[in-house]
C-alpha positions in Angstrom: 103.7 132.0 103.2 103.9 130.8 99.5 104.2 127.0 99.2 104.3 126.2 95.4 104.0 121.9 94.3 105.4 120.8 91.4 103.8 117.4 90.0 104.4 115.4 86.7 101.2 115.6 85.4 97.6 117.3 85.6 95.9 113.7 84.3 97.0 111.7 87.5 93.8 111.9 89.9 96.2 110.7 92.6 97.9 114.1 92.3 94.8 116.1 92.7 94.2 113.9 95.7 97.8 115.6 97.1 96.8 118.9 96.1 93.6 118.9 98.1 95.3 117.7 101.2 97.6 120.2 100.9 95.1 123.1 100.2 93.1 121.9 103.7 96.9 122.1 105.5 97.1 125.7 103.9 94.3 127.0 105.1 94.3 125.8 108.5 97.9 127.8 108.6 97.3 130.8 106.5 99.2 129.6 104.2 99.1 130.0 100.4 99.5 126.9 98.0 99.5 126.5 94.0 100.5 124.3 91.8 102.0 123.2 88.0 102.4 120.4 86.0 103.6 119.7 82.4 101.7 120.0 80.3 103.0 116.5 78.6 102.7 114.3 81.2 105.9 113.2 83.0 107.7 115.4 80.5 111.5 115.9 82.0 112.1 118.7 80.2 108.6 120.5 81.0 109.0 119.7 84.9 112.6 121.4 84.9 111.3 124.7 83.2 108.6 124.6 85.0 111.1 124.3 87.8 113.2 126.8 87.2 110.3 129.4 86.3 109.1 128.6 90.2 112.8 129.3 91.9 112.4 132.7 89.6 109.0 133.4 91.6 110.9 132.7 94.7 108.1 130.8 96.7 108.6 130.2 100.2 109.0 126.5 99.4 108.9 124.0 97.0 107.1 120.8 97.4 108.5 118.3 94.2 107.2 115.5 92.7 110.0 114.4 90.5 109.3 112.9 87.1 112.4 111.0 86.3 115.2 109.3 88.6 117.8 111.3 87.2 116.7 114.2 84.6 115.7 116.8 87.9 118.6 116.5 89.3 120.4 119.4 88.4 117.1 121.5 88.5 117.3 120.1 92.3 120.7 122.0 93.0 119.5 125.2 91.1 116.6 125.0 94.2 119.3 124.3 96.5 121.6 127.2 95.4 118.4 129.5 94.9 117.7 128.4 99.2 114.6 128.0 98.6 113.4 124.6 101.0 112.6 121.5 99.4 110.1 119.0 100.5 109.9 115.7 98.4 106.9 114.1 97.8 106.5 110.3 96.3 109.8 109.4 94.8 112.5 109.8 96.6 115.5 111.6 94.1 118.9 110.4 93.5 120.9 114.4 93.9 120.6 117.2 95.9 119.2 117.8 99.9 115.7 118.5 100.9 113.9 119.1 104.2 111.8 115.6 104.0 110.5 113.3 101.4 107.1 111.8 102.3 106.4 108.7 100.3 105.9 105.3 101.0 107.5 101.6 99.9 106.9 101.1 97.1 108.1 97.7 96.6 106.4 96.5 99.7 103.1 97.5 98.3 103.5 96.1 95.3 104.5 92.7 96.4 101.3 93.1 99.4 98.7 93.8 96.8 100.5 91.2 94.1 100.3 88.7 96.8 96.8 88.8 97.7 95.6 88.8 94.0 97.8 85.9 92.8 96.4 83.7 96.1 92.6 83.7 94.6 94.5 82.3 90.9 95.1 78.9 90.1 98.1 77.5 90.7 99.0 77.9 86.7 98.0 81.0 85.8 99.3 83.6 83.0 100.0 86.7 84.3 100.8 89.8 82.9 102.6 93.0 84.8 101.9 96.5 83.5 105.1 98.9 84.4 104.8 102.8 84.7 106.8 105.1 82.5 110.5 103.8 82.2 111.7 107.0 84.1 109.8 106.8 87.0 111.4 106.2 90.2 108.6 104.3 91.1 108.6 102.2 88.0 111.4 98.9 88.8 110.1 99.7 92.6 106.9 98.7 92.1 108.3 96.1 89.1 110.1 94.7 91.5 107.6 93.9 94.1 105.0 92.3 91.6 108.3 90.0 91.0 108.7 89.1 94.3 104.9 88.2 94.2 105.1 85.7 91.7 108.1 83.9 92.9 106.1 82.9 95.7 103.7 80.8 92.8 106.1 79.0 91.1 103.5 77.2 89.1 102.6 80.5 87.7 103.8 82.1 84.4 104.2 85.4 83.4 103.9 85.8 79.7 105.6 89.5 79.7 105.9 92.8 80.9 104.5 96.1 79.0 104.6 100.1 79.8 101.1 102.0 80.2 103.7 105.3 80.7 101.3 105.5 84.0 98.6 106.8 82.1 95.4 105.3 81.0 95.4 105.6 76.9 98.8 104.2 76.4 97.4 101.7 79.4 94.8 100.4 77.1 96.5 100.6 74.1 98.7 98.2 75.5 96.9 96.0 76.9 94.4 95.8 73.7 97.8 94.7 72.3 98.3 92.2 75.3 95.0 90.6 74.5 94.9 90.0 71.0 98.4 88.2 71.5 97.6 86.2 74.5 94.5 83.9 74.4 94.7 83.1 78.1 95.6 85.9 80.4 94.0 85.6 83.9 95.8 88.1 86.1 97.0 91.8 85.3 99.6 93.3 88.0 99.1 97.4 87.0 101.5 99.7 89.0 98.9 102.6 89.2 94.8 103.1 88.6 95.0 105.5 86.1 96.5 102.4 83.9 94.3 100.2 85.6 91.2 102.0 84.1 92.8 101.7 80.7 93.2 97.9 81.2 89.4 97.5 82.0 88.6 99.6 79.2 90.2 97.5 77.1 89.1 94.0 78.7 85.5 95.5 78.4 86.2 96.1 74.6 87.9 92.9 73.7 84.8 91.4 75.5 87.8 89.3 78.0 87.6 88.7 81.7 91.1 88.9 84.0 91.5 89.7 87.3 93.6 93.0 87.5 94.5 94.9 91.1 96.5 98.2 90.8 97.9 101.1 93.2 96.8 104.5 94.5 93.8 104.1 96.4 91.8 106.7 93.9 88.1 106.9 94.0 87.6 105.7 90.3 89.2 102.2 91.6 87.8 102.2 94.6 84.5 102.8 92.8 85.7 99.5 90.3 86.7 97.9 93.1 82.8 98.0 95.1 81.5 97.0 91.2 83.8 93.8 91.3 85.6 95.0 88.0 88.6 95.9 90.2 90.2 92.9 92.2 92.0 95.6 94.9 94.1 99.0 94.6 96.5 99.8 97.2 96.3 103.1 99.3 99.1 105.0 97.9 97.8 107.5 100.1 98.7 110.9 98.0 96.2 112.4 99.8 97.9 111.9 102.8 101.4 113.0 101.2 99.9 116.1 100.3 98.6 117.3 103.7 102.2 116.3 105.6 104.5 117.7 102.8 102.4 121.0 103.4 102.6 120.6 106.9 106.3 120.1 107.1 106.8 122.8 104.7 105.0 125.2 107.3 107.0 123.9 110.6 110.4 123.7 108.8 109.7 127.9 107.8 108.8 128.2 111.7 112.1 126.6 112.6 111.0 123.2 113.4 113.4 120.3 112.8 112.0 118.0 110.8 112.1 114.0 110.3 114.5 112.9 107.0 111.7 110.8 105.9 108.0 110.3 106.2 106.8 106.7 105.2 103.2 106.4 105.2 101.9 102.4 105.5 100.1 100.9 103.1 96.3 98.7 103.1 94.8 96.6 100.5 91.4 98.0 99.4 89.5 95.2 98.5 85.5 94.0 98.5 85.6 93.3 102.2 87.0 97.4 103.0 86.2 99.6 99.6 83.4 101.0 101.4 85.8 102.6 104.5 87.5 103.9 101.5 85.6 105.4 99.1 85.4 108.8 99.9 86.0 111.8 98.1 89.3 113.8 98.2 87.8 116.9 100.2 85.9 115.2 102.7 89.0 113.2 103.6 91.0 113.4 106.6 94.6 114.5 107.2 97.1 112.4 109.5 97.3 114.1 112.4 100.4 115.8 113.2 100.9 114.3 116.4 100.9 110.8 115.3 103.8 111.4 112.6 106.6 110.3 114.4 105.2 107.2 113.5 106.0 107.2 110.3 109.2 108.7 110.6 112.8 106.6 109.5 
C-alpha cells in the first residue's frame, strides 16, 4: 500500500512534523509512505506538476496539502478522474471530493492565542499582525482571528499588517522593515513559527523588545517559548494531522467509511505548559484511533 503526501514546502518544520506521524502510522500498517514538495516554497505551479507526476505513479492515495485556495483545483479533479483517493490535510480546498480533510480552526486559534497575548499588553498598545503568503487558505483565516482579538482591546492600535510569505527570511525581512518604521511596537501576532523565528531574528538584530506569539506548536518555538523569547505558539498539531490522514488513508483502502472532516482542538503553549510540549517529532504520540470520533464534524 503506497500512500504518497504532497506538501508546499520542504522548509516548514511543521510539515516534517506530519511526515513523521505519518511514517509511524505506515509502519504500524505495512504501509509505504513518501513524500514531495516544491522546490520554491508554496509554488502553485511546482505543487500541480508535482501533482500530476504523482497520479502518473498511480499511488494508492494521495494525502494533499494544498498551496493556494484556488490554483489546485483543477489538479484536484485530474486526481479525481485518475480515482486515485484523496485525503486533505490542513487547508481545506475550494473544488473537487476527497475521502477527509484533517485540519483544524484556524480562526479560532488565532483569535485564542491573540487573546491571551494582548491580555498581558497595556491597554494602548501598538500592535502589528504578520500574515502568511497571500494564497494560503490559512492566510485571511488566521488574519481574521488575530482581528477578532484585537477588537476585544479597543484601546489598542494596530499600526499595519505585513506578509512573511510563511517563511522565516521574508519573515524578517519584514519585520526589520516594521521596526525601523515604527518606534513603538509592543505586540507581534505571527500566523506561523517559521515567521516567528524570522521576527525574533530581526528584534534580536535591531537590538528591540516586543512580545510576539505565533502558531504550529514546532519544537524551535516551543524551545523560544521555555527561553522567554516566545510569548506562546499554538499547537497546530501537524503531527497529529499526519498520523490520522495516514490512518484514514489505510481504513478508507480497507473499505472503512470514513468521517467528512477531522478537526483536531487546539492549546496555548505558553511558560506555564512548554515543557508538556517540547518533545521531539519521533518520540511523539499519535491520537488514538479510537478516540477520533471526537473530532469528527
Amino acid at each position: 500500500m503506497h500512500i504518497r503526501f504532497i506538501t508546499k514546502n520542504n522548509t516548514n518544520p511543521a510539515y516534517q512534523g506530519a511526515i513523521t506521524g505519518a511514517l509511524a502510522v505506515a509502519g504500524q500498517h505495512a504501509a509505504r509512505v513518501d513524500y514531495v514538495a516544491p522546490e520554491i516554497p508554496d509554488d502553485v505551479t511546482q505543487q500541480n506538476e508535482l501533482i500530476d507526476a504523482s497520479i502518473a505513479e498511480r499511488p494508492d492515495a494521495i494525502v494533499l496539502l494544498p498551496a493556494h485556495a484556488t490554483g489546485v483545483n483543477s489538479a484536484i479533479e485530474r486526481i479525481n478522474t485518475a480515482g486515485i483517493p484523496l485525503v486533505l490535510m490542513v487547508s481545506e480546498a475550494s473544488a473537487g471530493s476527497w475521502v477527509s480533510y484533517i485540519g483544524t480552526n484556524s480562526e479560532e486559534m488565532a483569535c485564542e492565542l491573540g487573546t491571551a497575548m494582548l491580555a498581558t499588553l497595556s491597554d494602548d498598545a501598538h500592535v502589528v499582525i504578520m500574515d502568511g503568503h497571500p494564497g494560503s487558505i490559512t492566510t485571511p483565516e488566521r488574519h481574521r482571528g488575530f482581528q477578532r482579538a484585537l477588537q476585544r482591546h479597543p484601546g489598542m492600535r494596530l499600526l499595519e499588517s505585513v506578509s512573511g510569505d510563511y517563511q522565516q527570511a521574508p519573515a524578517r525581512s519584514a519585520a526589520c522593515d516594521l521596526l525601523e518604521k515604527h518606534p513603538r511596537i509592543d505586540g507581534i501576532l505571527v500566523a506561523n513559527d517559521l515567521m516567528a523565528m524570522g521576527v525574533l531574528q530581526a528584534l534580536d538584530e535591531k537590538g528591540r523588545k516586543a512580545s510576539v506569539c505565533s502558531i504550529n506548536g514546532t519544537p524551535d518555538a516551543i524551545a523560544a517559548v521555555r527561553q522567554g523569547r516566545l510569548y506562546a505558539t499554538a499547537s497546530f498539531n501537524t503531527h497529529a494531522f499526519g498520523c490520522l490522514a495516514t490512518e484514514v488513508a489505510i481504513r478508507h483502502l480497507k473499505g472503512e467509511g470514513m468521517p467528512r472532516r477531522l478537526l483536531l482542538p487546539t492549546a496555548i503553549i505558553d511558560m506555564t505548559n512548554a515543557v508538556q510540549w517540547d518533545i521531539p517529532y519521533e518520540k511523539r504520540s499519535c491520537p488514538a484511533w479510537s478516540e477520533v470520533q471526537a473530532y469528527a464534524v
